[in-house]
C-alpha positions in Angstrom: 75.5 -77.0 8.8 77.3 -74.3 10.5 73.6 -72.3 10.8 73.1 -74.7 13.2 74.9 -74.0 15.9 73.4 -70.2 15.8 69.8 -71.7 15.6 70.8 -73.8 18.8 72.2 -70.8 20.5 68.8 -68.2 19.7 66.8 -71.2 21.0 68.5 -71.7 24.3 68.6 -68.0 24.5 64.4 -67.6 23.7 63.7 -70.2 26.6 66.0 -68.8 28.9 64.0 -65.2 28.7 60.7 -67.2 28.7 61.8 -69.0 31.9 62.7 -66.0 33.2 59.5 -64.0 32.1 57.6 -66.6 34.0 59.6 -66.4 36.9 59.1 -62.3 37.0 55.0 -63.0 35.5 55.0 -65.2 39.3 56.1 -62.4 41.2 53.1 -60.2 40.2 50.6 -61.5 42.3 48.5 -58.5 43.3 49.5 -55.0 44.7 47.6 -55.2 47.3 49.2 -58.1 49.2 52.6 -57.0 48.4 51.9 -53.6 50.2 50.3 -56.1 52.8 52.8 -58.2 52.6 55.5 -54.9 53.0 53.8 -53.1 56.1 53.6 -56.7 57.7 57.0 -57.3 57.2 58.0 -53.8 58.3 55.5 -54.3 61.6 57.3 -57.7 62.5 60.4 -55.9 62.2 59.6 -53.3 64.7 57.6 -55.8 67.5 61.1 -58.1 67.1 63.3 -54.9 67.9 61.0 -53.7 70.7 61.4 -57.7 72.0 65.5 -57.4 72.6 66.6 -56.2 75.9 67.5 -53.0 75.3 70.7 -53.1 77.5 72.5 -55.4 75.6 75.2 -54.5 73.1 77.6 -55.4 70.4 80.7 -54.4 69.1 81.3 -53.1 66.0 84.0 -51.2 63.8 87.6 -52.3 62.9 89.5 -55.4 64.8 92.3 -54.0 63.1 94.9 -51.7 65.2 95.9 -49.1 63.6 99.5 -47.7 63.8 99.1 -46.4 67.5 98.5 -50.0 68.7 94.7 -48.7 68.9 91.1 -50.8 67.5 88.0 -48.4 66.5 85.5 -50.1 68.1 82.3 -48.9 70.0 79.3 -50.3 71.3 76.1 -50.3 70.0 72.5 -51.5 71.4 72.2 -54.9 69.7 68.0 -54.0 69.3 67.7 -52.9 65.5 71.5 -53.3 64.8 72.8 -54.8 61.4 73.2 -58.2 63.1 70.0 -58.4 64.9 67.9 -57.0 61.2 69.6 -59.5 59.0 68.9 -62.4 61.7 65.1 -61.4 62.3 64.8 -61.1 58.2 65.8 -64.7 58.0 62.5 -66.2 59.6 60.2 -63.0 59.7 58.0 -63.9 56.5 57.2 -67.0 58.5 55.1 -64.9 60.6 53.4 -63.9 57.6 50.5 -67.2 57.9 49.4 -65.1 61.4 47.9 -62.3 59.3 44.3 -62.7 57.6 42.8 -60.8 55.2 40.5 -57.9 56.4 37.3 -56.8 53.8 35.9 -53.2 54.7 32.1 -54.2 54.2 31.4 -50.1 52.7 34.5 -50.0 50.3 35.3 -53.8 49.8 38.8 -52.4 50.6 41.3 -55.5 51.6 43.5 -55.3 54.2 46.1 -57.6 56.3 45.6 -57.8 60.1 47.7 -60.0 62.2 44.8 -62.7 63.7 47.3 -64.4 65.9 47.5 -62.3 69.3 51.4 -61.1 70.6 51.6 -60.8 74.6 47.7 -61.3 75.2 46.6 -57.8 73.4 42.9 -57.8 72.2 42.0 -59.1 68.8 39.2 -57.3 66.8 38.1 -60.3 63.8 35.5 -58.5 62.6 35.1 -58.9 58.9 38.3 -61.2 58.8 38.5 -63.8 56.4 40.9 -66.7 57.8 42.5 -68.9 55.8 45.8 -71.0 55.1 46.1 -69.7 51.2 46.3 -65.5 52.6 49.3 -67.0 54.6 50.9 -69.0 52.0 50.6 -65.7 50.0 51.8 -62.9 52.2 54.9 -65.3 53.2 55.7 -65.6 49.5 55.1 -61.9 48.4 57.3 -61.0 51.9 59.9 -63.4 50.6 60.2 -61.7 47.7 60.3 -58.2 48.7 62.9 -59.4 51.4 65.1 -60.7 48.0 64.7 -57.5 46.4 65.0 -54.8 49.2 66.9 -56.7 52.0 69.7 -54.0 51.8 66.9 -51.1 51.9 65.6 -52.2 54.8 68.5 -52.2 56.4 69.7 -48.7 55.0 66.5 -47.6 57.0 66.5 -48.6 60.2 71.0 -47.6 59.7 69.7 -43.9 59.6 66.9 -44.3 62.0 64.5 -43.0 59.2 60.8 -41.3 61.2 58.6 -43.7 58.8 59.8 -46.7 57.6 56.9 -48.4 56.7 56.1 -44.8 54.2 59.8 -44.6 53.1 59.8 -48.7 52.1 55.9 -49.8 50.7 55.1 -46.4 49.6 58.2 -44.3 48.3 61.5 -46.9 47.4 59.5 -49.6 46.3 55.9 -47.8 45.2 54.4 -51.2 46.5 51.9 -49.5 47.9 51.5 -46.9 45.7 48.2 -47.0 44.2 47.1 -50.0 46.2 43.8 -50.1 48.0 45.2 -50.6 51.6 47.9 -47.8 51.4 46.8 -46.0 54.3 45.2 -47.9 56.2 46.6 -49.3 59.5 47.7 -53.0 60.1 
């Protein structure tokens, strides 16, 4: 009798990791929408910051006063601060079901192109497949990269980094690494 509770434990244990395995198995969809999926997410990123008025600010540093009755604070533009990433990475895989997937007819290379116009600029659908499932499945791949490299992304744009979309998809997460639309532009 007292194997019992051992044989109870390893059996809870197995379906716990076999959940989990599932879970994980879910995430693998295909590389390339998750390096879609990433330079989508990093391209919404960068139209949101270039939508903020540039004039307006925040303060940051300590509200506590230090010894000489003084605060460290300063101001900073509020346009690709800490606050204004984390509140634009809250809905920006929504934006995600705006992007179609894109066949080169020579290669059969796919591609992710926004099919949704911002501010009236021209659209170019040629070879663009539109449909709600390529949506559905950027937004979910986006979610997940979002849960797994949230404080990345925000580690990037915190030291201004040249190429965020090559320093993110391509060299910190290798989602884009060996994938078919790796260099090809959004």
């Amino acid at each position: 009798m007292y194997w019992i509770r051992p044989l109870r434990a390893s059996i809870l244990v197995l379906c716990i990791l076999g959940l989990y395995s599932n879970v994980q198995a879910g995430r693998e969809i295909d590389s390339d929408v998750y390096c879609g999926a990433c330079r989508a997410l990093i391209s919404e990123v960068e139209y949101a910051i270039t939508q903020e008025d540039p004039r307006q600010t925040i303060t940051v540093g300590s509200f506590r006063i230090d010894p000489k009755g003084e605060q460290k604070q300063k101001k900073i533009p509020y346009a690709g601060s800490e606050l204004h990433l984390t509140e634009v990475m809250e809905t920006v895989c929504d934006k995600m079901t705006d992007y179609a997937e894109k066949t080169d007819p020579e290669t059969n290379e796919k591609t992710y192109v926004r099919y949704q116009a911002r501010n009236g600029e021209d659209m170019e659908l040629i070879n663009v497949s539109i449909n709600l499932t390529t949506g559905k499945v950027l937004k979910v791949a986006c979610e997940n990269i979002i849960e797994d490299y949230e404080d990345e992304v925000l580690r990037l744009y915190r030291e201004k980094s040249t190429d965020i979309e090559t320093s993110l998809c391509s060299s910190l997460t290798k989602l884009c690494e060996g994938s078919s639309s790796a260099h090809t532009e959004l």
